[in-house]
C-alpha positions as CSV (number, residue, x, y, z in Angstrom):
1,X,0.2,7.0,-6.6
2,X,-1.8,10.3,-7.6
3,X,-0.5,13.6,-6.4
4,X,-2.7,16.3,-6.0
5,X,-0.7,18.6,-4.0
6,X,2.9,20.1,-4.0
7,X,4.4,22.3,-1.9
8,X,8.3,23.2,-1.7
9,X,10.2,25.0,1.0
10,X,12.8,26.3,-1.6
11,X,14.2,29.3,0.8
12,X,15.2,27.7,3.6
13,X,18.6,26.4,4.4
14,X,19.5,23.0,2.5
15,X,19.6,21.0,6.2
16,X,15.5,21.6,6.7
17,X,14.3,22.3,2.1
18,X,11.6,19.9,1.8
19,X,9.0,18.9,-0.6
20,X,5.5,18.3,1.1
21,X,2.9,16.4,-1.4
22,X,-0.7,14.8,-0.7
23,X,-1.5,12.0,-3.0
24,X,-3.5,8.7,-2.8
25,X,-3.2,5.4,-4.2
26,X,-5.8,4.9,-7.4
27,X,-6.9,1.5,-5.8
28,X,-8.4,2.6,-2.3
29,X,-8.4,6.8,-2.9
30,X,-7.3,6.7,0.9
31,X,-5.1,10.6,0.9
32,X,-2.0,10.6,2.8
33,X,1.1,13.2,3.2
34,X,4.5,12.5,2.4
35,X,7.6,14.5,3.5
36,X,10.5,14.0,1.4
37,X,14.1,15.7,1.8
38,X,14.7,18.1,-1.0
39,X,18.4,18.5,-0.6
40,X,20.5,15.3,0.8
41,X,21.6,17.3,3.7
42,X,17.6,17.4,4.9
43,X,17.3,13.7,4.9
44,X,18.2,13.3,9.2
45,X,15.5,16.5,9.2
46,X,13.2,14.3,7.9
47,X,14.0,11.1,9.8
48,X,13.8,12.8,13.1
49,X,10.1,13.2,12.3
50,X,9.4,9.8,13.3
51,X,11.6,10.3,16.8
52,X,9.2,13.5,17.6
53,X,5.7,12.1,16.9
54,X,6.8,9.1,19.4
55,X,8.1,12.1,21.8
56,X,4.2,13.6,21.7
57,X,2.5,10.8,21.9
58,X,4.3,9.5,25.0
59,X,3.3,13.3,26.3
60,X,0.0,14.1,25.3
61,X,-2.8,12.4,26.6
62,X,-6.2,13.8,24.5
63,X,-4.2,15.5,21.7
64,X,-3.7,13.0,19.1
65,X,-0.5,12.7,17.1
66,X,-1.4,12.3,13.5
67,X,0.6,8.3,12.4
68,X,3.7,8.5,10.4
69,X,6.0,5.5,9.0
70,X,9.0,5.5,6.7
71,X,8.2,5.6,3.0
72,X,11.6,5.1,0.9
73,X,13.9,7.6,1.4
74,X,10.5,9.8,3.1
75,X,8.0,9.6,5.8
76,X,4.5,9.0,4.9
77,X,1.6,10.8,7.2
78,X,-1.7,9.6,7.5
79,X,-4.3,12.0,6.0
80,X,-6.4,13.5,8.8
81,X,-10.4,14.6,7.5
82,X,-11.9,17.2,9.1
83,X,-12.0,21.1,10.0
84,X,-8.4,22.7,11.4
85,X,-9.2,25.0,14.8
86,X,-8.1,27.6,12.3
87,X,-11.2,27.2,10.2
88,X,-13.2,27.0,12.9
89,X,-12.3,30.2,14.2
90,X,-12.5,32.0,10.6
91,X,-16.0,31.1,10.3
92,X,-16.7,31.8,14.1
93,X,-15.6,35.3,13.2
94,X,-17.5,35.5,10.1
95,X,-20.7,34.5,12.0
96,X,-19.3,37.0,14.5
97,X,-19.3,34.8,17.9
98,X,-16.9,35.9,20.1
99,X,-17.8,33.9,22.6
100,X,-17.3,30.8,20.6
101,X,-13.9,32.3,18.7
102,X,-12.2,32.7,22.3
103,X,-13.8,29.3,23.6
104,X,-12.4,27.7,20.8
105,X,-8.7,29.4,21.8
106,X,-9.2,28.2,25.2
107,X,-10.1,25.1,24.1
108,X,-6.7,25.0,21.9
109,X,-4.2,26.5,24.9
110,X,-5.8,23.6,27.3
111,X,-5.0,20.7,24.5
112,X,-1.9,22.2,23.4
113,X,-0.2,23.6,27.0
114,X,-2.4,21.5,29.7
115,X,-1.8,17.9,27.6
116,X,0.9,17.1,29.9
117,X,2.4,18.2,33.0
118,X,4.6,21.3,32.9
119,X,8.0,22.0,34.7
120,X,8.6,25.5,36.3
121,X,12.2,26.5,34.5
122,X,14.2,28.9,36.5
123,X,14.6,31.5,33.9
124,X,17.8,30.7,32.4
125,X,18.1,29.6,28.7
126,X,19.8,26.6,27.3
127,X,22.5,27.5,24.7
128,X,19.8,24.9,22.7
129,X,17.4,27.6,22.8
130,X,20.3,30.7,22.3
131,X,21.2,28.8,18.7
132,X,17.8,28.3,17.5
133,X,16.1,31.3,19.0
134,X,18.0,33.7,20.8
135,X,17.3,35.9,23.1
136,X,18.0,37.4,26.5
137,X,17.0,35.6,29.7
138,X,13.1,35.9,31.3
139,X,13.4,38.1,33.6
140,X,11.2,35.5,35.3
141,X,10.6,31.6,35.5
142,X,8.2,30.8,32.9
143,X,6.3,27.0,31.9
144,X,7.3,24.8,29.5
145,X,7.1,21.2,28.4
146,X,9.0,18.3,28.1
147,X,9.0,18.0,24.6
148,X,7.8,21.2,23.1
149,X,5.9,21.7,19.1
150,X,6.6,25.3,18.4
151,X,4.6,25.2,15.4
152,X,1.6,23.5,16.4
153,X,-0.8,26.5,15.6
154,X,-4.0,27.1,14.4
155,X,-3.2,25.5,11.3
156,X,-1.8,22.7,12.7
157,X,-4.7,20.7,14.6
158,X,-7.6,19.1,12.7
159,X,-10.9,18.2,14.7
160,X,-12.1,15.0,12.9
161,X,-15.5,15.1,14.9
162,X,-14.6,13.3,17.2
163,X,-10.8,14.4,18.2
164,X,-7.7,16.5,17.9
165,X,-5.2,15.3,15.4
166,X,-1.9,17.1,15.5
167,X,-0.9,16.8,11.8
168,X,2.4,18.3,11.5
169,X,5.7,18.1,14.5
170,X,7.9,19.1,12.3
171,X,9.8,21.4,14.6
172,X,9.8,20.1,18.4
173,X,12.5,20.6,20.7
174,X,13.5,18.9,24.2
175,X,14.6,22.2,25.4
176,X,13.0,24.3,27.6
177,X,10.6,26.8,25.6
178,X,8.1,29.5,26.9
179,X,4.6,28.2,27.0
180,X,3.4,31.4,26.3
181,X,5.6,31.4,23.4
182,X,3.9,29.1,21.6
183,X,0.7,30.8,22.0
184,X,1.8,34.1,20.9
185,X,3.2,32.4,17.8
186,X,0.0,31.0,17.3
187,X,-2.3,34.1,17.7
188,X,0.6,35.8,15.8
189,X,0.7,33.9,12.5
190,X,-3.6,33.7,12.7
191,X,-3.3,37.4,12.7
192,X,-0.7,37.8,10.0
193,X,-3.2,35.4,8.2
194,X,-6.2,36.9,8.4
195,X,-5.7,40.7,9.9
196,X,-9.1,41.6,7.9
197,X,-11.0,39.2,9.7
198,X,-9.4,40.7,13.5
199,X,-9.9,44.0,12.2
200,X,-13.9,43.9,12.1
201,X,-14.0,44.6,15.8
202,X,-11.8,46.0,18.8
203,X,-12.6,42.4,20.8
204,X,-11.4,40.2,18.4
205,X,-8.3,42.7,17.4
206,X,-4.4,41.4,18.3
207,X,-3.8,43.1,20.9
208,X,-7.4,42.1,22.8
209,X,-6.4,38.9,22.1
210,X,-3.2,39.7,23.7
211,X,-4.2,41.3,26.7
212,X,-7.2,38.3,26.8
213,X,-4.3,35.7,27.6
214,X,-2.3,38.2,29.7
215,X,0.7,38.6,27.2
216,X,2.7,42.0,28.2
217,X,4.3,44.1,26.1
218,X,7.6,43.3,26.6
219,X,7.0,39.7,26.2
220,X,5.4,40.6,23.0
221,X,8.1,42.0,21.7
222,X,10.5,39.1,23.1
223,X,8.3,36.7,21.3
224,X,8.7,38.6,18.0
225,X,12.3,38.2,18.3
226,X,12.4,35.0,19.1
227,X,10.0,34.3,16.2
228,X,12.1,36.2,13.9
229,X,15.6,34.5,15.0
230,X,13.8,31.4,14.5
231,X,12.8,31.8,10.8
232,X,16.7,33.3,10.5
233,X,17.7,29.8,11.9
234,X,15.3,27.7,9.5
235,X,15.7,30.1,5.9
236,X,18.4,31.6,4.2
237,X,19.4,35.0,4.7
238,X,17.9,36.5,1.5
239,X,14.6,35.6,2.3
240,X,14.8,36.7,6.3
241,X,15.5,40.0,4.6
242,X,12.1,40.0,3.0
243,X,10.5,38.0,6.3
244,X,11.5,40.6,8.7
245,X,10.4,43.5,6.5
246,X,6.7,41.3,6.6
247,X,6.8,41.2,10.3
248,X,7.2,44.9,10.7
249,X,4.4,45.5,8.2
250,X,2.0,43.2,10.5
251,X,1.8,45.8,12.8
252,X,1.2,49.3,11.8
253,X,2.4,52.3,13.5
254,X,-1.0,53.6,14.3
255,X,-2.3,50.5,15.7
256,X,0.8,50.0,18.2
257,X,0.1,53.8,19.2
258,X,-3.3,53.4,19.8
259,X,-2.5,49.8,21.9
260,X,0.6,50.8,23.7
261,X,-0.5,54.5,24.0
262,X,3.0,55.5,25.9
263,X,5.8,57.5,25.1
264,X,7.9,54.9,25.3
265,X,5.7,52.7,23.2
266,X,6.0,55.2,20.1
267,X,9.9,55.7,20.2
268,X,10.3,51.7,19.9
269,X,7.6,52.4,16.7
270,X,9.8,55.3,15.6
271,X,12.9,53.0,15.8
272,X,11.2,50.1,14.2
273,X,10.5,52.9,11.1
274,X,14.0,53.5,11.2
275,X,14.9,49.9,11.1
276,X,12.4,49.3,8.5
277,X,14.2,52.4,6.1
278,X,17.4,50.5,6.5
279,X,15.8,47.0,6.0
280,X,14.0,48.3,2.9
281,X,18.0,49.5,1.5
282,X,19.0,46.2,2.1
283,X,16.1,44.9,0.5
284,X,17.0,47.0,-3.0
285,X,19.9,45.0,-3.0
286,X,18.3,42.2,-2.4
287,X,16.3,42.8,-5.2
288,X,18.9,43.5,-7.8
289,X,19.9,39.5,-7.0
290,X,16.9,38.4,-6.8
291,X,16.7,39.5,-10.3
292,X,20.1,38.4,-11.3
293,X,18.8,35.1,-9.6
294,X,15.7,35.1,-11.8
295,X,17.6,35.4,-14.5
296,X,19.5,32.1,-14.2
297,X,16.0,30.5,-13.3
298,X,14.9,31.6,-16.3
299,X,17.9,30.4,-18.2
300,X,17.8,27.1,-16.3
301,X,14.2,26.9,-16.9
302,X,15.1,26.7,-20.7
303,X,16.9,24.2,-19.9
304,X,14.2,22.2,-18.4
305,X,11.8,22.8,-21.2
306,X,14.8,21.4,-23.5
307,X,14.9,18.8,-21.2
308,X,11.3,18.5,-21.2
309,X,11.0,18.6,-25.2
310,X,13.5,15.4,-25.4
311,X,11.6,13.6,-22.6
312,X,8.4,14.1,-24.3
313,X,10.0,12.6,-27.5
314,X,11.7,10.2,-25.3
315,X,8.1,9.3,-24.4
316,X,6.4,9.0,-27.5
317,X,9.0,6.5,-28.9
318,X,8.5,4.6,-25.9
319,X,5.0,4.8,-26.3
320,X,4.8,3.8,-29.9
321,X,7.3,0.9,-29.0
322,X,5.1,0.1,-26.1
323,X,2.2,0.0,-28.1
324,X,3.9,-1.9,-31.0
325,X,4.9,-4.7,-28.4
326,X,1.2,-4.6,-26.9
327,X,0.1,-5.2,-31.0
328,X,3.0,-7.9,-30.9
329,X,1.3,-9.4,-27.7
330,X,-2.2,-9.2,-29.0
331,X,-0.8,-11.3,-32.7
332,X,0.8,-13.4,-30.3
333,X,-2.3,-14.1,-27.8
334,X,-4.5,-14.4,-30.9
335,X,-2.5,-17.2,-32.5
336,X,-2.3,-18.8,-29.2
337,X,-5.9,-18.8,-28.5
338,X,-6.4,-20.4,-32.3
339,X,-4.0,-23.1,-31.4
340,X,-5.6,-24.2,-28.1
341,X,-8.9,-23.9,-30.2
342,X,-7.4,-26.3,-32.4
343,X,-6.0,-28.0,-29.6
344,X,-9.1,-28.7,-28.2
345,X,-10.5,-29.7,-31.4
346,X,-8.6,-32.7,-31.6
347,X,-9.1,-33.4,-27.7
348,X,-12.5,-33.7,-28.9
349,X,-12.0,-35.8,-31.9
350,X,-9.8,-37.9,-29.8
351,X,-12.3,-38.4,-27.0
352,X,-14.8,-39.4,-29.2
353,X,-12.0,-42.0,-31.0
354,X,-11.9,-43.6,-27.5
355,X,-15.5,-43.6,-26.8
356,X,-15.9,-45.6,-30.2
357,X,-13.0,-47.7,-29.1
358,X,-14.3,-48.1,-25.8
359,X,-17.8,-49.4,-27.6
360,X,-16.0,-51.6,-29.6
361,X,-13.9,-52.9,-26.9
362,X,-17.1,-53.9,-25.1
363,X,-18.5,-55.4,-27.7
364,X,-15.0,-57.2,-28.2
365,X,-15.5,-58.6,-24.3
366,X,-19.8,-59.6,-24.4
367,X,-18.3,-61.5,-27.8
368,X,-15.3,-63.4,-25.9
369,X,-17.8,-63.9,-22.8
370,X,-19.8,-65.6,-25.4
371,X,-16.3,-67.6,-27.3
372,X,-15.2,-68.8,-23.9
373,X,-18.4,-70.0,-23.4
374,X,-19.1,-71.8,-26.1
375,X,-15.2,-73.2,-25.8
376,X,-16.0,-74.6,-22.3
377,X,-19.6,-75.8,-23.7
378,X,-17.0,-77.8,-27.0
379,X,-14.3,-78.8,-24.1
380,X,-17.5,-80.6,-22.3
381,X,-18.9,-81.9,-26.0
382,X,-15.4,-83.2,-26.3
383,X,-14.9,-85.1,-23.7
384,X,-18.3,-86.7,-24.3
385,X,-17.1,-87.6,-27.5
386,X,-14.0,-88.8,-26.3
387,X,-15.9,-91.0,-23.9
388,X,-18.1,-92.3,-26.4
389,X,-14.9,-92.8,-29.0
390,X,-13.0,-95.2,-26.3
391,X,-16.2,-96.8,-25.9
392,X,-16.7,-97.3,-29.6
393,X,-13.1,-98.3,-29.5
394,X,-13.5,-100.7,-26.8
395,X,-16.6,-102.2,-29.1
396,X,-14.2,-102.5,-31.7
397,X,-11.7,-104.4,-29.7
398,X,-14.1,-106.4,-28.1
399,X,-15.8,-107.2,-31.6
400,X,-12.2,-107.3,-33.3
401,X,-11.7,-110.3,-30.3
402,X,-15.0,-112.4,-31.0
403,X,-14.1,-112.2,-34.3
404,X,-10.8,-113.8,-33.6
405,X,-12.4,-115.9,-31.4
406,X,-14.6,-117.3,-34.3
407,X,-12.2,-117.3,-37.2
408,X,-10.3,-119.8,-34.4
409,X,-13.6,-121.6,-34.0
410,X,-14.3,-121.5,-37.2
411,X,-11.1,-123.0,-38.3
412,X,-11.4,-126.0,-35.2
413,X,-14.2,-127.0,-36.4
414,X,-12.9,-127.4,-39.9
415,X,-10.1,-128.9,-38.3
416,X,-12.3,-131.6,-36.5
417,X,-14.6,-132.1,-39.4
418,X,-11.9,-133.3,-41.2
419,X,-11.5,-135.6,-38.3
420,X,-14.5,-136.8,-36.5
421,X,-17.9,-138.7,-37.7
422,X,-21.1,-136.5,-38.2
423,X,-22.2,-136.6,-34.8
424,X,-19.0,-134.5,-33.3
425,X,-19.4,-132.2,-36.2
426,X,-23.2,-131.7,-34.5
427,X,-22.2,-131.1,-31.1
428,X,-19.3,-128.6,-32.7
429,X,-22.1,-126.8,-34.6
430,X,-24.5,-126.5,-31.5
431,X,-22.0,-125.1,-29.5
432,X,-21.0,-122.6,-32.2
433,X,-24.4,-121.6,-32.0
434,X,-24.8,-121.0,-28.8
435,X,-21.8,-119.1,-28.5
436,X,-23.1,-116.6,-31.1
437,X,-26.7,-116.7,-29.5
438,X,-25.3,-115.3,-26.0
């Protein structure tokens, strides 16, 4: 993640510090916000985020409530593009339309106030509201909300081109809070912002503005209480000190004269001057710690840099390690890639072993093809060999007989020319003769 925003709330009490950063992720560049506790005791301060953006968006119905989901131990906010009202009326004022600067604030109280049905309250404050804001009771019944955002100001809405994106609920209460309230506040911090800008003419000044949306005097100066008992309630003490004192300065003495233009009007300026000498005393001695304070910053920001110096060591080391192991990879890759080019060498060499073998052993087959052929070709040369042998053997035995047959003859007729006359030795003879004639 890449952070290219920080922003701490340092001064207020430990329950509500937070660190607010924008970042994005490298991959996609899509910006979002995250909200993380500072201080353990802010982490429920954080988590009830989540339980107020599902509060608005069950009760607005054209005002959209910027997403937000649990990231770690913080909540992640989508980042909303686009121009916040209070841009729009800077450069409406700089162009000088009036007619557009208070159409835009119209166009903000009917989001903001007409998003949801209001309740009529009965004038009577919760102790809810005493603890957080304080106050006496409205001498009247005033509107309010279910669920109300007291700081959804200016600031605080972002028109995409399309929509209204609330982008930050970090303080909304169930309570029952003026409507009108939360306008003031709005107008009020735009002013505090940019009191040059309201300045360049009387229909754009604070108290036009004021008497535009019909809020008296005395609830002015209710609302400034309540304002200022509700940044006692989020900061320390210290810096309240120095947040009233600003408050005071906000509105001159000559410009409440010339507005209020009563008697009554300049005795509540004369007392705030009297306030403000006393505030100013305290704030001498808020001073002197504050500079004892800054002094053990200082000396704990030595510190840091010690730290600092040893984590940048720290981080060289394991950068030259880290680098010596990448070296260690690379060798390591290298030697691999020459063994699998080895490896494959022999693959090679062996494939082309089995191709030759593969030839060879086709060769080996056409050649017995050929051997068992030839042996069936000698197994049929046989046999006619063997038939002629038993034949030739059978000539032998039949020629082995008539040879018997004559050597018996033969000795007969010795035998009977020793014993007959000439004329049986004739007849002997001519059969003999024609024996061997047939």
């Amino acid at each position: 993640m890449k952070t290219v925003f920080v922003k701490c709330t340092q001064n207020r009490r430990p329950e509500f510090s937070l660190v607010t950063s924008i970042g994005y992720d490298e991959g996609d560049k899509q910006k979002f916000v995250i909200k993380r506790a500072m201080k353990p005791a802010a982490v429920n301060h954080v988590v009830n985020m989540l339980k107020h953006g599902a509060s608005l968006k069950n009760q607005y119905k054209t005002l959209k409530i910027v997403a937000a989901e649990m990231f770690a131990d913080s909540v992640k906010f989508d980042y909303i593009k686009g121009q916040t009202i209070e841009d729009i009326l800077i450069g409406m004022l700089e162009n000088n339309d009036l007619p557009g600067f208070y159409k835009m604030i119209d166009q903000y109280r009917q989001i903001v106030m007409n998003g949801h049905e209001g309740v009529k309250s009965d004038g009577q404050y919760t102790p809810e509201f005493r603890e957080v804001f304080g106050g006496q009771d409205e001498p009247e019944p005033f509107d309010y909300l279910a669920v109300t955002n007291v700081d959804i100001g200016f600031g605080n809405i972002v028109f995409d081109g399309e929509s209204y994106h609330c982008i930050d609920y970090e303080w909304v209460f169930s309570f029952p809070v003026p409507l009108e309230f939360v306008l003031f506040r709005a107008i009020n911090n735009f002013q505090l912002n940019h009191i040059d800008l309201l300045k360049g003419s009387n229909e754009s000044s604070f108290e036009a503005l004021l008497s535009h949306y019909q809020i008296s005097e005395p609830a002015c100066a209710r609302y400034l209480e309540y304002d200022r008992n509700f940044q006692k309630y989020v900061c320390d003490d210290h810096y309240n000190q120095l947040k009233r004192v600003y408050l005071k300065k906000s509105i001159p003495i000559d410009q409440i004269s010339r507005s209020m233009q009563s008697v009554r009007e300049l005795e509540i300026a004369k007392g705030y001057i009297e306030k403000l000498e006393n505030d100013l005393r305290e704030v001498k001695n808020y001073c002197a710690k504050l500079e004892h304070d800054i002094n053990e910053q200082n000396e704990y920001c030595r510190k840091v840099e010690k730290d600092v110096v040893e984590v940048s060591k720290y981080n060289e080391k394991l950068v030259g390690d880290l680098q010596n192991t990448l070296h260690d990879h690379k060798m390591f890759v290298d030697r691999k890639e020459s063994e699998i080019a080895d490896f494959i060498k022999t693959v090679q060499l062996y494939r082309a072993e089995i191709d030759r073998l593969s030839a060879n052993q086709t060769q080996l087959e056409h050649e017995l093809n050929q051997t068992e052929k030839k042996y069936a070709d000698a197994l049929v040369e046989i046999d006619g060999l063997s038939a002629q042998l038993s034949a030739i053997k059978n000539a032998m035995e039949l020629t082995s007989q008539r040879l018997s047959d004559e050597t018996a003859m033969k000795q007969h007729a010795i035998f009977l020319l020793n014993r007959r006359p000439i004329t049986r030795l004739k007849h002997v003879l001519k059969r003999v003769w024609h024996h061997f004639r047939f």
